[in-house]
Backbone of each chain as ProteinMPNN parsed JSONL, in Angstrom:
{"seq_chain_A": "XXXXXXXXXXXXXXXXXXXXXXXXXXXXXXXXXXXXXXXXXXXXXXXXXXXXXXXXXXXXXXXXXXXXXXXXXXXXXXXXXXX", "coords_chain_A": {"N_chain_A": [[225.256, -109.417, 135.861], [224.13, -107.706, 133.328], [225.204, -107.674, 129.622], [224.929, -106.278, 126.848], [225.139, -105.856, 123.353], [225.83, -104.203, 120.321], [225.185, -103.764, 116.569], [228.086, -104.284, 114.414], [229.685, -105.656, 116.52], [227.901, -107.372, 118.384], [227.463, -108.885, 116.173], [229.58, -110.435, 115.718], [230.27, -111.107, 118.422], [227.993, -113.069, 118.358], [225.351, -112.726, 119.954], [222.318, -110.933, 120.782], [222.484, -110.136, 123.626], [223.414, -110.844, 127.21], [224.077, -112.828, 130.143], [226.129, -112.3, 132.922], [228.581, -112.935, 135.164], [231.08, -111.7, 136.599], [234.572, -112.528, 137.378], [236.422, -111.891, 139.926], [238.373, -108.928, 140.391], [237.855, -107.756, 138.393], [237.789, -104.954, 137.376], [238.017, -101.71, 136.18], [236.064, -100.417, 132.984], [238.105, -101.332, 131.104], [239.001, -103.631, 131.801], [237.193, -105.857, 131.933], [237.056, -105.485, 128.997], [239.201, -106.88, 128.451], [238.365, -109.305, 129.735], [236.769, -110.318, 128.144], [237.587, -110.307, 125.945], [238.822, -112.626, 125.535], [237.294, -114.863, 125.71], [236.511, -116.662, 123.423], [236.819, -117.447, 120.195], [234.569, -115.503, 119.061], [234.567, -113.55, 120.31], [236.761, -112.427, 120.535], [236.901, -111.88, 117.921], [235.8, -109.518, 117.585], [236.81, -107.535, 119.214], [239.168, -106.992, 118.698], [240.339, -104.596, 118.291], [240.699, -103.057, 120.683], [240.757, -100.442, 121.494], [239.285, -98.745, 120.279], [236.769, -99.631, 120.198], [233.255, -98.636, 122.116], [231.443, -97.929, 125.189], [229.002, -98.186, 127.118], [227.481, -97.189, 130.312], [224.943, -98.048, 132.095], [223.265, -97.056, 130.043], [224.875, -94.636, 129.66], [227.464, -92.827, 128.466], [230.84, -93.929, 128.448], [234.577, -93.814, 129.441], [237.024, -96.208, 128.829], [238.908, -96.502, 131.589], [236.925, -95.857, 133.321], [235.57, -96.824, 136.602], [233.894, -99.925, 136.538], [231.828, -100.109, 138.394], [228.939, -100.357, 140.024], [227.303, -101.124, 137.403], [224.235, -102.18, 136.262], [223.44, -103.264, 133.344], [225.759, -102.94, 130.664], [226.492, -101.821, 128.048], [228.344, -102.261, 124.808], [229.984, -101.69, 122.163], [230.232, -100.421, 118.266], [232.562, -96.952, 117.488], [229.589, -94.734, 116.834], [227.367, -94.452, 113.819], [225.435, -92.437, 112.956], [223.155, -89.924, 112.118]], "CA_chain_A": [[224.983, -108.179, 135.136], [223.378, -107.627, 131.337], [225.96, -107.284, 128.552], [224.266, -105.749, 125.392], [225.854, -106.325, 122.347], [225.009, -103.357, 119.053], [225.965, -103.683, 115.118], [229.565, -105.727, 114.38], [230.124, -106.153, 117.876], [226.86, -108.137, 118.004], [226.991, -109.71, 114.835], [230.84, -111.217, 115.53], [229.609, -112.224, 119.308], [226.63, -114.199, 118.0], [224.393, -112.238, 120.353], [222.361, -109.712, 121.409], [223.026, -109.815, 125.055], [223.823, -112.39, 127.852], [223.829, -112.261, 131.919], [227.412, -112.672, 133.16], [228.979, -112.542, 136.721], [231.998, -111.517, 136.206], [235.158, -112.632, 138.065], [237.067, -111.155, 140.622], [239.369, -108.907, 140.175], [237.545, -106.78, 136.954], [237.511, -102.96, 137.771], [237.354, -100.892, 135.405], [235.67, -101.36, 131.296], [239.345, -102.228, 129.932], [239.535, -105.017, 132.714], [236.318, -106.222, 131.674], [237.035, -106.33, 127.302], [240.239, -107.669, 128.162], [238.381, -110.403, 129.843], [235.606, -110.365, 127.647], [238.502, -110.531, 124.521], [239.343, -113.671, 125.96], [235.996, -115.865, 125.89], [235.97, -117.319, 122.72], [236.692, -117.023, 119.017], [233.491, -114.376, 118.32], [234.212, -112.199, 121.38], [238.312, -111.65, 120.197], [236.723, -111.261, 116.613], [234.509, -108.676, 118.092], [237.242, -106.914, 120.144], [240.539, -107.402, 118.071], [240.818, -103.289, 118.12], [239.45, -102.745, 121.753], [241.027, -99.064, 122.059], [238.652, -98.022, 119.676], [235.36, -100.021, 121.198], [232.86, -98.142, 122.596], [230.762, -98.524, 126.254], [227.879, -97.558, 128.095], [227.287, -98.549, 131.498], [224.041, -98.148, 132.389], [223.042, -96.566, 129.118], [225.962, -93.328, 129.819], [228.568, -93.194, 127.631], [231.967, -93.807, 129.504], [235.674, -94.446, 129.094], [237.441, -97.478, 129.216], [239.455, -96.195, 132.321], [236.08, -96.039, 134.11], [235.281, -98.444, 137.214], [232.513, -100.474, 136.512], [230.815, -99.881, 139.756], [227.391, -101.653, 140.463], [226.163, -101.127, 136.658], [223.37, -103.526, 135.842], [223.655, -103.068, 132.019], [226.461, -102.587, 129.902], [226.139, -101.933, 126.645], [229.586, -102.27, 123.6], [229.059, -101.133, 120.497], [231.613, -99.827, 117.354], [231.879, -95.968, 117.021], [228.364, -94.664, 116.019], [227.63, -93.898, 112.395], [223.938, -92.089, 113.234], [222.724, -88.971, 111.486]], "C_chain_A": [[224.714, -108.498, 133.669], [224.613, -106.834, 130.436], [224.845, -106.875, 127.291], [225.534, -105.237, 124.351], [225.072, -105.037, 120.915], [225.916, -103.995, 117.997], [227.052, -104.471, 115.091], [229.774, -106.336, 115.332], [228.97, -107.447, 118.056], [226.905, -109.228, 116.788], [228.3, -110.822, 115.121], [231.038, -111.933, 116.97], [228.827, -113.12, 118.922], [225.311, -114.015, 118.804], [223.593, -111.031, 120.908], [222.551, -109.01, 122.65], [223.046, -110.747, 125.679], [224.023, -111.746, 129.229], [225.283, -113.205, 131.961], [227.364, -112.287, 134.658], [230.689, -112.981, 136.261], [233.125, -112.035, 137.598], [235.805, -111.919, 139.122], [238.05, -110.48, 140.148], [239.576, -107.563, 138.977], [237.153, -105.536, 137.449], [236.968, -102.089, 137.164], [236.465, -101.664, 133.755], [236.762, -101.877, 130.887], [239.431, -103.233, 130.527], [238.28, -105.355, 131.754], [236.552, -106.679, 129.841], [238.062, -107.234, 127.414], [239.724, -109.451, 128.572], [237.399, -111.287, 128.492], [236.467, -110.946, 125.8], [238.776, -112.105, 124.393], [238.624, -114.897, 126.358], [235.686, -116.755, 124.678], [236.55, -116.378, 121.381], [235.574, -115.237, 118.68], [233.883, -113.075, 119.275], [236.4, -111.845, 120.684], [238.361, -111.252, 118.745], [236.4, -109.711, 117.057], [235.472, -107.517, 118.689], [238.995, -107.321, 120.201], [241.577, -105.446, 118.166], [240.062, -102.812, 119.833], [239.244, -101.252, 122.171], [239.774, -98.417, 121.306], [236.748, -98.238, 119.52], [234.205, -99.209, 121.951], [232.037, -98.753, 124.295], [230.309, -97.665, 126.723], [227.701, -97.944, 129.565], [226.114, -97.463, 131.877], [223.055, -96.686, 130.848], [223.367, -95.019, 129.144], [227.276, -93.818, 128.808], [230.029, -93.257, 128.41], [233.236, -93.654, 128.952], [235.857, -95.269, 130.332], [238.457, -97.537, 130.489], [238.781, -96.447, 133.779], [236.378, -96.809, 134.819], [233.99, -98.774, 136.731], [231.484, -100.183, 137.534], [229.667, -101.28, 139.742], [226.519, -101.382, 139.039], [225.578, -101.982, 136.562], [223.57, -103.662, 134.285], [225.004, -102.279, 131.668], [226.924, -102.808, 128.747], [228.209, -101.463, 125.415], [229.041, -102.53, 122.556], [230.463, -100.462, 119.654], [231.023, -97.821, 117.82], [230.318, -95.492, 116.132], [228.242, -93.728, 114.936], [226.347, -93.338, 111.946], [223.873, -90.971, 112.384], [222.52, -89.05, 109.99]], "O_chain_A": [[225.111, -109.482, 133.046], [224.886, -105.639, 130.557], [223.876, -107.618, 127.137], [226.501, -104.501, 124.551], [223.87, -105.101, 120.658], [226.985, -104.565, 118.215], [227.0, -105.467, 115.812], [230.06, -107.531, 115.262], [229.405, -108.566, 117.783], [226.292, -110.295, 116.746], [228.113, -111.994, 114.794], [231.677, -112.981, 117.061], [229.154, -114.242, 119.31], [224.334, -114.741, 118.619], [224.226, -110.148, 121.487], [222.722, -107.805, 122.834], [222.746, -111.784, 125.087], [224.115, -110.542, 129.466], [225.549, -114.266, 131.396], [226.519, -111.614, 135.247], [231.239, -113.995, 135.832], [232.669, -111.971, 138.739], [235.39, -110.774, 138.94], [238.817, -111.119, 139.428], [240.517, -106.824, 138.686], [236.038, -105.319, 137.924], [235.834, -101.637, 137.327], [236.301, -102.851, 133.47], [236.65, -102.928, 130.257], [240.023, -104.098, 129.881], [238.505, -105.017, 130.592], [236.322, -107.805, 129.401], [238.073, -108.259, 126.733], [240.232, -110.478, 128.121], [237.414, -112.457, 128.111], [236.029, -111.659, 124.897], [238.916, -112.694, 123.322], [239.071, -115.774, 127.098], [234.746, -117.546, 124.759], [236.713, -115.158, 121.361], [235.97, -114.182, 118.184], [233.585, -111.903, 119.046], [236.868, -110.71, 120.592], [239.269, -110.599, 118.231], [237.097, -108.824, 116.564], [234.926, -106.414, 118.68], [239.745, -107.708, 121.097], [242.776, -105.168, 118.127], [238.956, -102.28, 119.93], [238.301, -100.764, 122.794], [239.272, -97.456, 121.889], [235.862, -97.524, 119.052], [234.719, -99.266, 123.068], [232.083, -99.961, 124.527], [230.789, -96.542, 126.875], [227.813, -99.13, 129.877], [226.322, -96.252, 131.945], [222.41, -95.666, 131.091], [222.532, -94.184, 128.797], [227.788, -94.914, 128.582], [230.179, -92.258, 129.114], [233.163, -93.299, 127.776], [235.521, -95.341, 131.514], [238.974, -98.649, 130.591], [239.277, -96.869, 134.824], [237.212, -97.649, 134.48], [233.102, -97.942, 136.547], [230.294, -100.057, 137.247], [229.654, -102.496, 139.55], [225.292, -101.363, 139.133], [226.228, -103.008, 136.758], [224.146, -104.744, 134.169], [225.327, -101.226, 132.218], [227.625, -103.757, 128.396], [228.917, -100.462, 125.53], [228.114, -103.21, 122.116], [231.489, -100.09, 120.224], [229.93, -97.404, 118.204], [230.049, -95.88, 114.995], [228.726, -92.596, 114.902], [225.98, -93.565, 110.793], [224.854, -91.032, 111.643], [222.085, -88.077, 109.374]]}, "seq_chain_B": "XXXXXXXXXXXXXXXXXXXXXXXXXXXXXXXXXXXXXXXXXXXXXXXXXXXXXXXXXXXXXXXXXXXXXXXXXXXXXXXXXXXXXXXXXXXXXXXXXXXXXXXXXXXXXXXXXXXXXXXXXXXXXXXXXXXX", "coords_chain_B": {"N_chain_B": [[206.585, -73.673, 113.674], [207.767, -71.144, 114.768], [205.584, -69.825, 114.996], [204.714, -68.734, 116.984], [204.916, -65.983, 117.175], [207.178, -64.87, 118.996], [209.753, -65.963, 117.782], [212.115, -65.104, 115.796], [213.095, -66.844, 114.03], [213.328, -69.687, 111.969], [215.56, -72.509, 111.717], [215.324, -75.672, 109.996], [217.055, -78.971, 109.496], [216.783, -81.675, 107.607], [217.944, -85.052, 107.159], [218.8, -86.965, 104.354], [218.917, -90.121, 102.927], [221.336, -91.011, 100.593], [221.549, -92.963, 97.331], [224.181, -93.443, 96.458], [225.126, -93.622, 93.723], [223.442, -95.465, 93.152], [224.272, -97.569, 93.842], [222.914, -98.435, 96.001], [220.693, -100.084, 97.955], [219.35, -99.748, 100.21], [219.41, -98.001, 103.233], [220.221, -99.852, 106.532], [219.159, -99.168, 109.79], [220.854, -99.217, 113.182], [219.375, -98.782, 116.377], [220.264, -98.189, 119.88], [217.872, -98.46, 121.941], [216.652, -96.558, 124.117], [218.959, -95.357, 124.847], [219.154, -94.576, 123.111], [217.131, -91.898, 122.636], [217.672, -91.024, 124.96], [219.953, -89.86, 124.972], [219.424, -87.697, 122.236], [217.625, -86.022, 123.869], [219.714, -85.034, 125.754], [221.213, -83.308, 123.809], [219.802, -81.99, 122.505], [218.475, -80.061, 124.666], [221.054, -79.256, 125.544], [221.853, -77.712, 123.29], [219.294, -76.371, 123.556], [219.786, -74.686, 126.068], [222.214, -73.371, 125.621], [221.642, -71.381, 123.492], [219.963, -70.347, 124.088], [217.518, -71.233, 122.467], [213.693, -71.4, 121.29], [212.465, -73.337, 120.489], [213.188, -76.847, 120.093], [213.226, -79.079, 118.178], [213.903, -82.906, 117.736], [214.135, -85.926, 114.981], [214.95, -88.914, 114.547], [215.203, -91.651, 112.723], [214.609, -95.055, 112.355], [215.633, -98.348, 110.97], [214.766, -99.845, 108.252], [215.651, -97.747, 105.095], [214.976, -96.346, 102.779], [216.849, -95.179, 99.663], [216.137, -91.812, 99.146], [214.489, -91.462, 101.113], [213.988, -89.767, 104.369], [216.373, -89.774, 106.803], [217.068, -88.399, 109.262], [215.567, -85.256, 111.414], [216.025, -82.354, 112.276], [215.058, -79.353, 113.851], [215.354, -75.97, 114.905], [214.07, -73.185, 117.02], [214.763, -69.251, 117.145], [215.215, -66.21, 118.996], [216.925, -64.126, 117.327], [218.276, -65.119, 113.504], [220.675, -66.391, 113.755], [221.617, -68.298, 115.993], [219.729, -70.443, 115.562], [220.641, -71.606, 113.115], [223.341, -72.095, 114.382], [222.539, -74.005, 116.494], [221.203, -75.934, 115.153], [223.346, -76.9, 113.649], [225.125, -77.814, 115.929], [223.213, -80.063, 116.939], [222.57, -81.321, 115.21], [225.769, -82.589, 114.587], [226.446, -83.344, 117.019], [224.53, -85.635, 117.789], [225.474, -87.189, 115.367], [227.786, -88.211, 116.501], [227.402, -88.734, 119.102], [224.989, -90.644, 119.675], [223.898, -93.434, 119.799], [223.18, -94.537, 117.328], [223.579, -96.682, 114.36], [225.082, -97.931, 111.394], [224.173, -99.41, 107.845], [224.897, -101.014, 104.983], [222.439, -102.296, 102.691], [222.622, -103.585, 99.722], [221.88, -102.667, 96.145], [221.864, -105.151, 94.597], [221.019, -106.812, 95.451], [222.535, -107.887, 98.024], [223.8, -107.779, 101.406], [225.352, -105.469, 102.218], [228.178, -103.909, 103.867], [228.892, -102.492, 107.558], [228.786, -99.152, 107.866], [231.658, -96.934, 108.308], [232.658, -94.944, 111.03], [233.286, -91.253, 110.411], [236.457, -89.604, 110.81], [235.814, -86.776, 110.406], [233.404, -86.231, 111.338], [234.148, -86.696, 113.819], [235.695, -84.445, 114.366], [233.748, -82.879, 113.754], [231.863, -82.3, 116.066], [233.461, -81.375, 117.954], [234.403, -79.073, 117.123], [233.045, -77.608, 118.753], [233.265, -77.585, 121.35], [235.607, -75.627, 120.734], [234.827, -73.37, 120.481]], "CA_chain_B": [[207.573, -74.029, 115.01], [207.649, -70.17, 114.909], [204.068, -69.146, 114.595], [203.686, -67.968, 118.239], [205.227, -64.314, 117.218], [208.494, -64.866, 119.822], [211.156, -66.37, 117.124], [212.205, -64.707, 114.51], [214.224, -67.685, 113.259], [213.185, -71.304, 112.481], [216.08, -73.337, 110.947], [215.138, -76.855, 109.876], [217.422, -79.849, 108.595], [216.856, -83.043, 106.512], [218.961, -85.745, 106.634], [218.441, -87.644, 103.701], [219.512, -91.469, 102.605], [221.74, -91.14, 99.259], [221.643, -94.026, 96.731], [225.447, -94.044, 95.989], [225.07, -93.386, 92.339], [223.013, -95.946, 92.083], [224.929, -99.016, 94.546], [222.41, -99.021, 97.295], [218.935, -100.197, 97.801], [218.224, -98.938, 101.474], [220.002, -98.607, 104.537], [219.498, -100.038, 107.864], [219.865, -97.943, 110.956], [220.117, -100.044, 114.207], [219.877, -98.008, 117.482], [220.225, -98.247, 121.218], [216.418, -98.449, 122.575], [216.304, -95.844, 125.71], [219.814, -94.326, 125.457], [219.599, -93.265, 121.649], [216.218, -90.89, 123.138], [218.139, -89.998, 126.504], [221.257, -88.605, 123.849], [218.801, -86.912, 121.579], [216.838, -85.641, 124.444], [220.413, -84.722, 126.555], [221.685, -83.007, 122.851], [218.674, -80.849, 122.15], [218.835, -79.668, 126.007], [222.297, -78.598, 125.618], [221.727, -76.324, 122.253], [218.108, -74.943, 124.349], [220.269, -73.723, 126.661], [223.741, -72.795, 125.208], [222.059, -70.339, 122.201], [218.88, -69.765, 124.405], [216.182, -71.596, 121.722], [212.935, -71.341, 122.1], [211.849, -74.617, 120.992], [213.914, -77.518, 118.857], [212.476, -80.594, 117.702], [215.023, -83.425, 116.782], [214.022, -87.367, 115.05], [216.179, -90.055, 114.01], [214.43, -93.05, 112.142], [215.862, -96.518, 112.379], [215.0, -99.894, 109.901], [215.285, -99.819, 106.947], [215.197, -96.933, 105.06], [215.108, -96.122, 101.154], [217.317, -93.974, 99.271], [215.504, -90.559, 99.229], [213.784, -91.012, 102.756], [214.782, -88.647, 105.663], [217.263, -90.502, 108.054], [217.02, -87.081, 110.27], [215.095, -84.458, 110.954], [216.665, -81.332, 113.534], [215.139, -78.031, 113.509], [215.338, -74.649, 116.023], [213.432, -71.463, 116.51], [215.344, -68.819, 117.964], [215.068, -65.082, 118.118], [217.324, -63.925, 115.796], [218.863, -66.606, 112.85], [222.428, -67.199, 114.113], [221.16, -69.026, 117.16], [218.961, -71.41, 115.492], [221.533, -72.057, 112.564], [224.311, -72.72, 115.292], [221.868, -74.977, 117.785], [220.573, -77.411, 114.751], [224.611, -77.425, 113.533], [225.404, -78.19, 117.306], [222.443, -81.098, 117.238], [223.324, -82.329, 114.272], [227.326, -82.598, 114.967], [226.172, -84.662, 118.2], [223.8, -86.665, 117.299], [226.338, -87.939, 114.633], [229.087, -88.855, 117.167], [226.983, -89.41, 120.308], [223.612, -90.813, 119.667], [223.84, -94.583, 119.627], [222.923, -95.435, 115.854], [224.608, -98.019, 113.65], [224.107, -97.458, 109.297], [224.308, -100.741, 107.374], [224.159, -100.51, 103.188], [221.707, -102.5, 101.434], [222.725, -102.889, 97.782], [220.986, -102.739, 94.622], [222.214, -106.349, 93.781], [220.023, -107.778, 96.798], [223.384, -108.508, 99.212], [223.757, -107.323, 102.543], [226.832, -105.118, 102.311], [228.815, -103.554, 105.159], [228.783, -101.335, 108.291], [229.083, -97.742, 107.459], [232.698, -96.715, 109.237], [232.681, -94.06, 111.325], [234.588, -90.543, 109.874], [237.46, -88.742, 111.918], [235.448, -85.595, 110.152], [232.153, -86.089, 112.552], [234.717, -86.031, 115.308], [236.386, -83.075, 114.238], [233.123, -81.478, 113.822], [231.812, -82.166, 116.91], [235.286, -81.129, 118.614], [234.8, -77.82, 116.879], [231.896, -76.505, 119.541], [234.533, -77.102, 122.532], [236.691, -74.316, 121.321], [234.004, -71.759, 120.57]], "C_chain_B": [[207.6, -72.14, 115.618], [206.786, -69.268, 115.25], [203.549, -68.005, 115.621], [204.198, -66.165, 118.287], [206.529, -63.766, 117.707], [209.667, -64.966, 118.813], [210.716, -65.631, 116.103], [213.02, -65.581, 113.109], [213.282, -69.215, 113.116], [214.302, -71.925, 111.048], [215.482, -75.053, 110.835], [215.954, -77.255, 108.834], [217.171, -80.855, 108.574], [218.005, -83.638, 106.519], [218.28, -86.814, 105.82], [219.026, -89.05, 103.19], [219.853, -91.355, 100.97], [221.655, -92.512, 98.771], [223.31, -94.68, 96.529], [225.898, -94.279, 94.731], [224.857, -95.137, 91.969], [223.584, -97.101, 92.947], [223.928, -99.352, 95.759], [220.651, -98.939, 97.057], [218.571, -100.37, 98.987], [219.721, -99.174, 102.662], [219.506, -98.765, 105.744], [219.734, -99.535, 108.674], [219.223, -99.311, 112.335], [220.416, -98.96, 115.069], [219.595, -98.645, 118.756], [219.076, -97.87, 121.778], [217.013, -97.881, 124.076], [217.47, -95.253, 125.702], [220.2, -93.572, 123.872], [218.102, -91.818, 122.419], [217.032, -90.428, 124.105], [219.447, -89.048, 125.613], [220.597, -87.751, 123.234], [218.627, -85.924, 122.699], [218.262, -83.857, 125.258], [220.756, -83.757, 125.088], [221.097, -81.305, 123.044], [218.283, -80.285, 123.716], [219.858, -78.623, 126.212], [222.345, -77.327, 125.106], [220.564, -75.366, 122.934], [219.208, -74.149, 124.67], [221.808, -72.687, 126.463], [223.288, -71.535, 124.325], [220.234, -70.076, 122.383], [217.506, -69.812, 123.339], [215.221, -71.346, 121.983], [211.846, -72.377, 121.946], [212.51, -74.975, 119.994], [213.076, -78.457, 119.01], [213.738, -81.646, 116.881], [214.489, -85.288, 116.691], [214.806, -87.689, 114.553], [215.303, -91.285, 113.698], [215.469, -94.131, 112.056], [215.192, -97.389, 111.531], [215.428, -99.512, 109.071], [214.763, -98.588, 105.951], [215.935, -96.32, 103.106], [216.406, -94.796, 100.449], [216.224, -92.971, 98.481], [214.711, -90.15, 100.693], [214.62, -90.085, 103.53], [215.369, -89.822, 106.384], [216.676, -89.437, 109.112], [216.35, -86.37, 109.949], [215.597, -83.196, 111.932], [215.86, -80.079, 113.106], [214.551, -77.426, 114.775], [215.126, -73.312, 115.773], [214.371, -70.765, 117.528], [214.602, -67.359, 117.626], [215.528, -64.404, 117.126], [217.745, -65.324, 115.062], [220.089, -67.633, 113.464], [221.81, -68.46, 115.082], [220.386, -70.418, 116.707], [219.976, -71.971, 114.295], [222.282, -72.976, 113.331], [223.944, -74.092, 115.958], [221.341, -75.655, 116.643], [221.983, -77.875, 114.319], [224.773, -78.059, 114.507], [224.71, -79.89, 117.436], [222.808, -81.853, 116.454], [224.665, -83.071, 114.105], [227.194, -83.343, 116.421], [225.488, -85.687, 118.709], [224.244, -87.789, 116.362], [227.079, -88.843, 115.508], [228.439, -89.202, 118.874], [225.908, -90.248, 120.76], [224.065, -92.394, 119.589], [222.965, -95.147, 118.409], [223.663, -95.971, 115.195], [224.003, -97.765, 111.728], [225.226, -98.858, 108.829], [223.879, -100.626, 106.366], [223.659, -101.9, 103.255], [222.295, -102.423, 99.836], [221.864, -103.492, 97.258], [221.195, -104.235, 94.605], [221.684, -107.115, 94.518], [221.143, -108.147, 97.77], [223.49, -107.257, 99.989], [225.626, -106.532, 102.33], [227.198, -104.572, 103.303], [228.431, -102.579, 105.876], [229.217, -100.019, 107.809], [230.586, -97.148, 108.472], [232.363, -95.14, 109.707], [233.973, -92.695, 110.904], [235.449, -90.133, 111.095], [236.937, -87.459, 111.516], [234.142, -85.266, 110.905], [232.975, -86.013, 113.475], [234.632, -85.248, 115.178], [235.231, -81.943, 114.735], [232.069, -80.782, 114.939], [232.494, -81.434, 118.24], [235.163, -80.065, 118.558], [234.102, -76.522, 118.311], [232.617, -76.593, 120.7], [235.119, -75.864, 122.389], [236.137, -73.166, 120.74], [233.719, -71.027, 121.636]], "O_chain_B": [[207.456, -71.92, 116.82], [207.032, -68.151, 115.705], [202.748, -67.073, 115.545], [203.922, -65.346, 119.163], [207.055, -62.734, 117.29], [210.564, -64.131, 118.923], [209.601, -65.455, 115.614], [213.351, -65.284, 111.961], [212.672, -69.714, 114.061], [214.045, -71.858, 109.846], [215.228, -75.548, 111.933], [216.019, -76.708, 107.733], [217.261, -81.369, 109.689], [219.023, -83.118, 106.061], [217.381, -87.506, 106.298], [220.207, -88.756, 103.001], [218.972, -91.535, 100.13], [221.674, -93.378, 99.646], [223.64, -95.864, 96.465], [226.877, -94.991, 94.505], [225.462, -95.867, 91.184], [223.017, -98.057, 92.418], [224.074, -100.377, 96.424], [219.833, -98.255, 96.442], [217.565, -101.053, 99.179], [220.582, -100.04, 102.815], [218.566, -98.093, 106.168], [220.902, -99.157, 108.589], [218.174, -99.931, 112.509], [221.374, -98.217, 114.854], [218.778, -99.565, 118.81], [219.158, -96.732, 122.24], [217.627, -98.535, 124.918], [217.477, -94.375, 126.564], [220.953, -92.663, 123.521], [218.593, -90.705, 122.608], [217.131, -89.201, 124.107], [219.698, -87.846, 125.699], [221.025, -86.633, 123.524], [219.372, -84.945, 122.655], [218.098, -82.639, 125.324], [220.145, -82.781, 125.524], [221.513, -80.205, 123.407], [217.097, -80.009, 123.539], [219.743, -77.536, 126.778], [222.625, -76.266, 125.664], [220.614, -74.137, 122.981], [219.637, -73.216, 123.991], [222.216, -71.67, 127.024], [224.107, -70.624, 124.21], [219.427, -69.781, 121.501], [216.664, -68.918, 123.259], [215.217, -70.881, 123.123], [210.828, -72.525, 122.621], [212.712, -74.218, 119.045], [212.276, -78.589, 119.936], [214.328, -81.37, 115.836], [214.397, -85.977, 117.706], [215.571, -86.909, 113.986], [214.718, -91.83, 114.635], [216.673, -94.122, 111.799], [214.004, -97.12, 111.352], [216.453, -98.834, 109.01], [213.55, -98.377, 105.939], [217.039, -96.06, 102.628], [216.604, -93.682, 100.936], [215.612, -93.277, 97.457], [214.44, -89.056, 101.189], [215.776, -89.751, 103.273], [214.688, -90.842, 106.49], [215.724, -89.819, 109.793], [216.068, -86.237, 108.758], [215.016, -83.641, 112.922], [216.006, -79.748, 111.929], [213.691, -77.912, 115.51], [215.57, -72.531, 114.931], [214.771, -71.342, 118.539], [213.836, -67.113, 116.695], [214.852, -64.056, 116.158], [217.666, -66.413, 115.632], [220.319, -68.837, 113.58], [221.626, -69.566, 114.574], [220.438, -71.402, 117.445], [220.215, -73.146, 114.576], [222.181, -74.2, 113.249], [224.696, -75.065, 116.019], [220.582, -76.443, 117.206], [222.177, -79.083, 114.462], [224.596, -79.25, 114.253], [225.384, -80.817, 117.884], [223.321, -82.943, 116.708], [224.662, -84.142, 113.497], [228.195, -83.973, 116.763], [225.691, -86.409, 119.685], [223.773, -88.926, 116.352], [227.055, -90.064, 115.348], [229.078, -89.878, 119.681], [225.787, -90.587, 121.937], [225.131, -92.314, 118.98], [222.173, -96.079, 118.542], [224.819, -95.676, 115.498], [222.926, -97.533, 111.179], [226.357, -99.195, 109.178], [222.719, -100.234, 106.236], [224.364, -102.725, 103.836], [222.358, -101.472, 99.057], [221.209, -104.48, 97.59], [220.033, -104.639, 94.597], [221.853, -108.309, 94.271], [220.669, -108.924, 98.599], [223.36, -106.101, 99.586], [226.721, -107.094, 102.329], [226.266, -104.692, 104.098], [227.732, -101.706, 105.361], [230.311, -100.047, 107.244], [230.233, -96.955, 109.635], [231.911, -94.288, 108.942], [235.185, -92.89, 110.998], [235.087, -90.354, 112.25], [237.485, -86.597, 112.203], [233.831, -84.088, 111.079], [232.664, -85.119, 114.261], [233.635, -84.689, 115.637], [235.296, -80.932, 115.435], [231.595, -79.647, 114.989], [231.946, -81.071, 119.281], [235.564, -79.442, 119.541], [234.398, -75.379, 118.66], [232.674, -75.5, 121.263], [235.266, -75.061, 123.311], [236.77, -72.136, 120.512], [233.15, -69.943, 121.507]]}, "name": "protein", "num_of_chains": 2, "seq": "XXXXXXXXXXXXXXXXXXXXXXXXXXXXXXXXXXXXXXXXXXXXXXXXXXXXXXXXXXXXXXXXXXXXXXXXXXXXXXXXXXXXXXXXXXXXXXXXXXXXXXXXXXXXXXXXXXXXXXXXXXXXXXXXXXXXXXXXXXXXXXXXXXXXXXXXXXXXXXXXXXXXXXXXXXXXXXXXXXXXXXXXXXXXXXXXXXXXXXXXXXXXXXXXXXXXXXX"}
């Protein structure tokens, strides 16, 4: 599946997106940052506050309670600071 | 937006890019390609039908963008005023807190300065059209 990466979150991963296959075991989005917290220096920079993280899965806005299901894209990003 | 004789209302707002008295020399807007349009689109949908519009128009510009340019532009014809007041407040108040854009200052001094934090007062004011 396609991670997409926006603004700090992006900038403190080091990219704008990346194809993952995720392990067994990941359910919902909080399974998923927690693993995702846990990949490296940039991704626990990135995801030091995760309650307050945002996510899309399949470009829908969700909570982190969600299951993941079969999205193909899922997009994390900070609160948005638009208008 | 009005012309065709039906509305008796057309509100239009401007969002404009402040300087900061003077600390910033542009900001950048990054957005979410395909789900900042499906939020706009899903937004200005909502207000049609909640305050019965009879046509809105809503942009959002992204790059880089000067102090005095428009960031935003929202505006709704209705038949009477209230309705088109309410439904560009409504667009505007969820477009803030749901639209997938990102604001990044520019300063005057040529360095890249920080993400713009999001307020707890765009919640709020989003929050407010629940308990109307």
């Amino acid at each position: 599946m396609k991670l997409v990466y926006f603004a700090w979150i992006r900038e403190r991963i080091g990219m704008n997106e990346e194809e993952v296959v995720l392990p067994a075991g990941i359910v919902t989005v909080a399974d998923l940052l927690h693993w995702l917290k846990g990949r490296g220096p940039g991704y626990d920079a990135a995801l030091q506050a995760p309650e307050i993280v945002r996510v899309a899965l399949d470009q829908e806005h969700c909570d982190h309670s969600d299951p993941i299901g079969h999205a193909r894209e899922i997009a994390i990003f900070p609160p948005m600071t638009g208008g | 937006m009005g012309a065709d004789g039906k509305a008796g209302a057309v509100v239009a707002f401007a969002g404009h890019c402040r300087d900061e008295d003077g600390r910033l020399s542009a900001l950048e807007i990054e957005h979410y390609p395909g789900m900042a349009e499906r939020e706009i689109e899903a937004v200005c949908q909502q207000a049609a039908e909640r305050w019965e519009l009879m046509r809105v128009r809503a942009v959002h510009r992204f790059g880089m963008i000067a102090p005095g340019e428009e960031i935003v532009f929202v505006a709704c014809a209705s038949r009477h005023r209230q309705a088109a007041f309410d439904g560009a407040s409504f667009i505007m108040d969820f477009m803030k807190t749901r639209a997938p854009f990102w604001k990044r200052e520019h300063l005057e001094d040529g360095t890249t300065g920080s993400w713009v934090s999001a307020r707890d007062t765009d919640e709020a004011a989003a929050d407010r059209w629940h308990r109307l």
